[in-house]
C-alpha positions as CSV (number, residue, x, y, z in Angstrom):
1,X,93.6,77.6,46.1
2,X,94.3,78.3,42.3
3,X,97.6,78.9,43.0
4,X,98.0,75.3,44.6
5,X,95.8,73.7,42.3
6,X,98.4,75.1,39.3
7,X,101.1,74.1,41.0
8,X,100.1,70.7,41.7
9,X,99.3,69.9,37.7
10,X,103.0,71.0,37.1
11,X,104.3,68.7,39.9
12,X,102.1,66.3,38.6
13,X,103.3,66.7,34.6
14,X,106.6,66.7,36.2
15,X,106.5,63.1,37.7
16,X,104.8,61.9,34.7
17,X,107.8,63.3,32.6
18,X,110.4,61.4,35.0
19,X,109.2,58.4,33.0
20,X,110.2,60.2,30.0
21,X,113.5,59.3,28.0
22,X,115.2,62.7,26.2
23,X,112.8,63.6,23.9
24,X,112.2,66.0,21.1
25,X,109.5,66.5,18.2
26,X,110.8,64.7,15.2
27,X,110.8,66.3,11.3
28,X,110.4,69.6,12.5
29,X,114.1,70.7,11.0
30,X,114.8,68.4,8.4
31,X,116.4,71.6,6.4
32,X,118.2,74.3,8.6
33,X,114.9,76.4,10.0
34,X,115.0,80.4,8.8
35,X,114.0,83.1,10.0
36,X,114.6,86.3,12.2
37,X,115.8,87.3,15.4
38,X,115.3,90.8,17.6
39,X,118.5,90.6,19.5
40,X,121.1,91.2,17.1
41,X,119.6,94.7,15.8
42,X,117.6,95.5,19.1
43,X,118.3,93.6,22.3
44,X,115.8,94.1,24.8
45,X,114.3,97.1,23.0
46,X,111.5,95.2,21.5
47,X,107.7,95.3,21.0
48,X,104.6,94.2,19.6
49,X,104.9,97.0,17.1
50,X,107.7,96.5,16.0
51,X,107.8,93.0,15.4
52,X,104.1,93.6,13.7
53,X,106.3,96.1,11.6
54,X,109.1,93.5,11.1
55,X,106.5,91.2,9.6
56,X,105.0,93.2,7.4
57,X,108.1,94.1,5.8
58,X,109.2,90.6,5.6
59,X,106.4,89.8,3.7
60,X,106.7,93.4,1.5
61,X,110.6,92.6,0.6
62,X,109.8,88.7,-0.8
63,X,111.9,87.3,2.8
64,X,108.6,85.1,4.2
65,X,108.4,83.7,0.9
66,X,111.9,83.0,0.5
67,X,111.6,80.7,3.4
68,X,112.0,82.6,6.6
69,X,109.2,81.5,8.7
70,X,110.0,82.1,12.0
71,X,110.1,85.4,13.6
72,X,111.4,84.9,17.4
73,X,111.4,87.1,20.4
74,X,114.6,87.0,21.6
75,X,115.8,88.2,25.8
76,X,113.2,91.3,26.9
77,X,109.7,89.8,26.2
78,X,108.8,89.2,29.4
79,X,107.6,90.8,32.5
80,X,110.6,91.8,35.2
81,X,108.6,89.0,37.4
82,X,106.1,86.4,36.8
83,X,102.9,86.4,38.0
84,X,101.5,85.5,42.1
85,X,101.1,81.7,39.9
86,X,104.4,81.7,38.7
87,X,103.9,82.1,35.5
88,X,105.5,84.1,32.8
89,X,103.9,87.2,31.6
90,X,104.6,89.5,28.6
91,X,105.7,92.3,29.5
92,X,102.9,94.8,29.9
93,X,104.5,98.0,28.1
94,X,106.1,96.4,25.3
95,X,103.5,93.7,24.8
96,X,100.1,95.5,26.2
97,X,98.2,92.9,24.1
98,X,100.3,89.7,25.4
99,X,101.9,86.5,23.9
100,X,98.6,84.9,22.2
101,X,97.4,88.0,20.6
102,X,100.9,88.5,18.6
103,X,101.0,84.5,18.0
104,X,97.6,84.6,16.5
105,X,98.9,87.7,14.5
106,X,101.7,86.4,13.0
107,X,100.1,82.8,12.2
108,X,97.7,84.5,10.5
109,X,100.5,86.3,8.4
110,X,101.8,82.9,7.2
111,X,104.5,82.9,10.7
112,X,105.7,81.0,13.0
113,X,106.3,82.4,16.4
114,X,109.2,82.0,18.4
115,X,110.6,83.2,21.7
116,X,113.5,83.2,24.5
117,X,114.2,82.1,27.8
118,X,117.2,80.8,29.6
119,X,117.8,77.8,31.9
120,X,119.1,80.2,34.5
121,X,117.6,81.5,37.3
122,X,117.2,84.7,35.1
123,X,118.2,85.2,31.6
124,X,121.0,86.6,30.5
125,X,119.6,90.9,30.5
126,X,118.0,89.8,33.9
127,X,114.3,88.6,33.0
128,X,112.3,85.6,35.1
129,X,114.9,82.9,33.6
130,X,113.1,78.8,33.5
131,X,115.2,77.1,36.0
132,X,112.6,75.4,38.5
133,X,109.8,76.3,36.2
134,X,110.3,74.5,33.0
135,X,107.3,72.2,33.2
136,X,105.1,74.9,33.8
137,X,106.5,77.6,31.0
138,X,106.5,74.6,28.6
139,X,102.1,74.7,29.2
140,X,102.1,78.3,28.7
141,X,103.9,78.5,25.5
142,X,101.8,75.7,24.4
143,X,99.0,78.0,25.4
144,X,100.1,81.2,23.7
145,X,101.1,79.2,20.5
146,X,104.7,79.1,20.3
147,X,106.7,77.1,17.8
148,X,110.5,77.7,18.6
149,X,112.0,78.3,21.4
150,X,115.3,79.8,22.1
151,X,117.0,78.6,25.5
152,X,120.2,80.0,26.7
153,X,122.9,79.8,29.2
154,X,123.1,82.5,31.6
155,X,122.7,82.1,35.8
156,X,122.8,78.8,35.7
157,X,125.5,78.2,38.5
158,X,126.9,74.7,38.6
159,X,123.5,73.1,36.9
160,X,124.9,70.6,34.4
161,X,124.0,71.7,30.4
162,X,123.1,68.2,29.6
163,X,120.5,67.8,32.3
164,X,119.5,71.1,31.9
165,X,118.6,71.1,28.3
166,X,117.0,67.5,28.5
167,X,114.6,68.6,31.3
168,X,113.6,71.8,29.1
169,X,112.8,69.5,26.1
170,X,111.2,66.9,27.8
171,X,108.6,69.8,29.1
172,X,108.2,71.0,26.0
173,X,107.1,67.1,24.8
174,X,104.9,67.0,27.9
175,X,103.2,70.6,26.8
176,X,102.5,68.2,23.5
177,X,102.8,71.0,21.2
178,X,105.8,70.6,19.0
179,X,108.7,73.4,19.1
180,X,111.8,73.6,17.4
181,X,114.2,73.8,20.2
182,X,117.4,75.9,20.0
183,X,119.7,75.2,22.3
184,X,122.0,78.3,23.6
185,X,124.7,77.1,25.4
186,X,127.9,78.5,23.7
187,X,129.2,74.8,23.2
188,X,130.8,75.0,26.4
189,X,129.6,71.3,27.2
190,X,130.7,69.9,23.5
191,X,127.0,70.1,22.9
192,X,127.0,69.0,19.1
193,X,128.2,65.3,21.1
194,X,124.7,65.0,22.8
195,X,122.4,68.1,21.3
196,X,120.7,65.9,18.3
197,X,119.2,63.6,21.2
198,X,117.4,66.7,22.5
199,X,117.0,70.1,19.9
200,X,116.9,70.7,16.8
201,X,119.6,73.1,16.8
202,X,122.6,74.1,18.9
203,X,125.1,77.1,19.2
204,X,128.6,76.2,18.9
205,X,130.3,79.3,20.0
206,X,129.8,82.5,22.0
207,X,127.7,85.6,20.5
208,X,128.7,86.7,17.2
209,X,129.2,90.4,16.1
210,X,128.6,92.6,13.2
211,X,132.0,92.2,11.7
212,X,135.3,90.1,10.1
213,X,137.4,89.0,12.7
214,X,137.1,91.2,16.0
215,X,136.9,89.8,19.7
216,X,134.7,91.7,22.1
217,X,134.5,89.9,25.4
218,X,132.5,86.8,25.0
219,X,131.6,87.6,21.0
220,X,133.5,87.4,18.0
221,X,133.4,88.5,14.4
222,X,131.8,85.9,12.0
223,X,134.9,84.8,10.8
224,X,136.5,83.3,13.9
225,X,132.7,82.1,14.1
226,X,133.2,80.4,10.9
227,X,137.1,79.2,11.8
228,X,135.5,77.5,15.1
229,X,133.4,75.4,13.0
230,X,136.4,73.4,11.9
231,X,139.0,74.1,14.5
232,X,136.5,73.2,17.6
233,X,136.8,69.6,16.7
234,X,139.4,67.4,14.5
235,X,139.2,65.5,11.2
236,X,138.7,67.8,7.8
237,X,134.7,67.3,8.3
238,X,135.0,69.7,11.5
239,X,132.0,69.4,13.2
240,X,129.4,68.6,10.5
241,X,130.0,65.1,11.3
242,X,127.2,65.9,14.1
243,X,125.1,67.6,11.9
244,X,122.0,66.2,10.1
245,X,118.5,66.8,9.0
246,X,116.5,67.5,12.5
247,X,120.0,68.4,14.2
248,X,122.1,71.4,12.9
249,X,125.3,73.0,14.1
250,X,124.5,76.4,14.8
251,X,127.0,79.7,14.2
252,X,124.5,81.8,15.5
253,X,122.3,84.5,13.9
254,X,123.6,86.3,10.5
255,X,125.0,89.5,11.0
256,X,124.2,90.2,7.2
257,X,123.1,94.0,6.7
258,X,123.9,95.4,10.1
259,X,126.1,98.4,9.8
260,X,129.9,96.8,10.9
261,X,129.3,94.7,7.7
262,X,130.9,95.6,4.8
263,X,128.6,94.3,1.5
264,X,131.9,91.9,0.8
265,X,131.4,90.8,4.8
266,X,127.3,90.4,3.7
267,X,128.3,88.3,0.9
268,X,130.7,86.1,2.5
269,X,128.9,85.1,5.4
270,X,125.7,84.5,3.5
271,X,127.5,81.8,1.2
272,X,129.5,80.5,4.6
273,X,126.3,79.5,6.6
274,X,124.7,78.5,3.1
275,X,127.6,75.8,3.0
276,X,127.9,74.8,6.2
277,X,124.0,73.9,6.3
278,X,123.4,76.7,9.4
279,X,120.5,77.9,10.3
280,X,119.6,81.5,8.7
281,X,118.3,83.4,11.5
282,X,118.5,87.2,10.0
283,X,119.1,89.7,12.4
284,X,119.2,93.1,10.7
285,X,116.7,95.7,10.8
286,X,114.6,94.3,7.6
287,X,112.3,97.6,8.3
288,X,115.3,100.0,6.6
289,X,117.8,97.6,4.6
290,X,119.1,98.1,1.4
291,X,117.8,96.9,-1.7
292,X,121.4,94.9,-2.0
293,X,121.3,93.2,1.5
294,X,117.5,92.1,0.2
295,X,119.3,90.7,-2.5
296,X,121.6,88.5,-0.5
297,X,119.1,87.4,2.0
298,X,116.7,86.3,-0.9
299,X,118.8,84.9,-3.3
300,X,116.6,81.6,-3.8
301,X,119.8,80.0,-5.4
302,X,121.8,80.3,-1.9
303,X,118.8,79.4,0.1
304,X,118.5,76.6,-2.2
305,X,122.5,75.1,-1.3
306,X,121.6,76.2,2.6
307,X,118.2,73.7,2.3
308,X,119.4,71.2,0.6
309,X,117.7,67.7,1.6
310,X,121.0,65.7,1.7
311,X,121.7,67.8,5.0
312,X,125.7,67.4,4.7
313,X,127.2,70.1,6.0
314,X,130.0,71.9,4.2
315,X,133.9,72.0,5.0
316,X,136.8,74.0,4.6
317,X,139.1,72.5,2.1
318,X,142.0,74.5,1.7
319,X,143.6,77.6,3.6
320,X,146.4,79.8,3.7
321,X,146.6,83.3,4.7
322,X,144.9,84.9,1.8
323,X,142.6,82.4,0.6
324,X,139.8,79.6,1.7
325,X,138.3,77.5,-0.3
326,X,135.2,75.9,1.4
327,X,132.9,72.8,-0.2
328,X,129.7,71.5,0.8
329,X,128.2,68.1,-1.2
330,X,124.5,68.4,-2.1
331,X,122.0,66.0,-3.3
332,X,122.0,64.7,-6.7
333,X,126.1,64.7,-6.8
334,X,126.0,68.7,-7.5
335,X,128.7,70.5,-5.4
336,X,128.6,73.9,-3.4
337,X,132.4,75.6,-3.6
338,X,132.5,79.0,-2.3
339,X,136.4,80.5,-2.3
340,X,136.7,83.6,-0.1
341,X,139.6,86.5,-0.2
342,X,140.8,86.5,3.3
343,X,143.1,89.0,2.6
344,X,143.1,92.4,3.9
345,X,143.0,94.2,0.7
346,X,141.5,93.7,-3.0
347,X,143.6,91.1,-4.9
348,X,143.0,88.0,-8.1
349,X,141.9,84.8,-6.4
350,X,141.6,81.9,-8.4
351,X,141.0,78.2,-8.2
352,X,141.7,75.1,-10.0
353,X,138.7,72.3,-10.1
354,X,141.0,69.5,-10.4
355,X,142.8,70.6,-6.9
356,X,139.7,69.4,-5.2
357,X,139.6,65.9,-7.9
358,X,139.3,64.2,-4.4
359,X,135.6,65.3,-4.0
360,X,134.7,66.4,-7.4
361,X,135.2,63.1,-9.5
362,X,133.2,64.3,-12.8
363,X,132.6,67.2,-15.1
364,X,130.6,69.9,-13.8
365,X,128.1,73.0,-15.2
366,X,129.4,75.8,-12.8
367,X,126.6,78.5,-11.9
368,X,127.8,81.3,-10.4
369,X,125.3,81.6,-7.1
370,X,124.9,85.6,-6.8
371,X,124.8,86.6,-10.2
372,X,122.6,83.9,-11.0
373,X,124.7,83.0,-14.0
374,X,125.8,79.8,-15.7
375,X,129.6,80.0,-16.6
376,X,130.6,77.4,-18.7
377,X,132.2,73.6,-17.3
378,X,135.1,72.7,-15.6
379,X,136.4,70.8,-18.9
380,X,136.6,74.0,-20.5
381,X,137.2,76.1,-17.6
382,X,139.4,74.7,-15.4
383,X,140.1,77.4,-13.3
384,X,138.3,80.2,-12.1
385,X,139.7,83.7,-11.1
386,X,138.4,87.1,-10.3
387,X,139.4,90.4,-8.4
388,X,137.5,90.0,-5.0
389,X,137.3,93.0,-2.5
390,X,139.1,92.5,1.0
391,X,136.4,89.3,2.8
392,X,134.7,88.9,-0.7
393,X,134.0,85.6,-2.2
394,X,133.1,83.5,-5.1
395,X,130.3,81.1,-4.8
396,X,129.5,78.3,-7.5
397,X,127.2,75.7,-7.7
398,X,128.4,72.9,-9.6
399,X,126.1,70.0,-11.3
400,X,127.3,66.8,-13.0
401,X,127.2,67.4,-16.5
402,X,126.5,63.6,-17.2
């Protein structure tokens, strides 16, 4: 009889929700949401201790307080099967105390808690995937607390992306606890066109790996990551056209700090999804990282250009086959330009402010973002230039000087 009775309410929130246009819960993204991820460090090797662990150090190395909120469970959580009700479980080994006890932990830690599921039949490592039970998982994450919600791509047959994200988000409105909803679905269905309707965020490509430029099956290197941003659609824009406060392109989680990163890849992909207004989703093991990668990850200057209010998403404005030049326009008429060696080997890269005159119509103060430097104007210094290691880059702030 419970059983019925439980399945009844989520017919019944389900026929309400048929009334319900595409839906999500507004303001909840105005800047690019940060935070960590378990996937790209541990996969399904997860656990309540170690993301109690993962927390404390977040909090230890200055990274909470830097911005990143969210600490999300990504594929694993759950139980191999849900319950006689249908419901999700946590999986009892790796989660003994369950999905309300580690919420209420890491709210009380100054977190938000996010975690993963799949509009499949099962997620992508195999788990209890949402398909046919969105309505109903939607009530228990409202239950256990949840505030973001990863939802992939996996098993999902011929079930249209569109429709299926919609009917996710619209449960989550019907649970009537607000989410930040990240959709997963490669951008297989051109899903920055219709993805600002529904989540907050959306991936644009496959999985991304820990380093430059490699292809391993369906993931790539953060730099053909970055490329896709501007070569998936046309006009010099790429897609930030789509982009926007409550609705950002997503290049997936940083590989900044795991070990096929070179400190120059660290760098350079830091500044990238700082310009192109991404998310920052860390996904190293913050437990054991290096002072240096702490560095990166906190530098309040960069977080600063990746939050910026104006929510304009960066482009790349020049290329050739040693060097990149990428802009991104910020609030108050400042400019972010970060210039990257794309080179294989250590060589001068330089730039000339009045190449870009297009975009930067004034005099500027240039900062230099990492070392946290002011270096002059672009009256006076009209070009910058510096040896940069093989993937390194340059990243500058620049503020109208009138």
């Amino acid at each position: 009889m419970k059983y019925i009775s439980t399945a009844l309410a989520a017919i019944g929130v389900l026929l309400t929700s048929s009334q319900i246009s595409a839906k999500k819960f507004e303001g909840l993204a105005k800047t690019p949401p940060m935070g960590w991820n378990s996937w790209n460090t541990f996969e399904v090797n997860i656990s309540e201790e170690l993301i109690k662990e993962t927390a404390e150090a977040m909090i230890a190395n200055g990274m909470r307080d830097a911005g990143y909120i969210y600490i999300n469970l990504d594929d694993g959580w759950m139980a191999p099967e849900r319950d006689d009700e249908g419901n999700l479980m946590a999986h009892p080994e790796r989660f003994p105390s369950g999905m309300k006890a580690l919420a209420d932990y890491l709210h009380s830690k100054g977190f938000k808690f996010g975690v993963y599921n799949c509009a499949g039949s099962k997620t992508c490592a195999g788990y209890p995937g949402s398909m046919g039970h969105e309505y109903q998982d939607a009530l228990k994450y409202a239950e256990w607390g949840v505030d973001y919600l990863k939802y992939d791509w996996c098993n999902t047959g011929t079930r249209d992306a569109k429709e299926a994200m919609t009917t996710m988000s619209e449960a989550l409105w019907a649970a009537k606890r607000p989410v930040v909803f990240s959709i997963c679905e490669w951008g297989t269905s051109k899903v920055w066109e219709w993805g600002s309707s529904v989540g907050h965020l959306w991936r644009t490509t496959g999985d991304i790996i820990d380093c430059y430029d490699c292809v391993q099956e369906w993931s790539r290197g953060w730099k053909v990551i970055l490329d896709g941003q501007m070569d998936l659609v046309s006009g010099h824009e790429g897609l930030g056209v789509f982009a926007g406060p409550d609705g950002w392109n997503d290049p997936d989680m940083m590989e900044v700090g795991n070990p096929g990163m070179t400190m120059a890849d660290n760098r350079s992909l830091f500044a990238m999804w700082c310009v192109l207004a991404a998310p920052l989703i860390a996904g190293n093991d913050v437990r054991t990282m290096s002072d240096d990668v702490c560095r990166i990850l906190t530098n309040k200057e960069a977080i600063a250009i990746n939050q910026d209010a104006l929510g304009k998403q960066g482009f790349r404005f020049y290329k050739d086959s040693k060097r990149e030049v990428w802009m991104r326009s910020l609030s108050d008429g400042a400019w972010a330009v970060a210039v990257l060696n794309a080179a294989d080997e250590s060589r001068e890269v330089s730039f000339r402010w009045h190449h870009a005159e297009r975009h930067l119509v004034d005099e500027y103060k240039i900062r230099d973002v990492y070392a946290m430097k002011d270096l002059g104007n672009t009256k006076d210094m009209p070009t910058v230039s510096r040896v940069l290691d093989s993937h390194d880059v340059m990243f500058f702030r620049l503020t109208p000087l009138n």
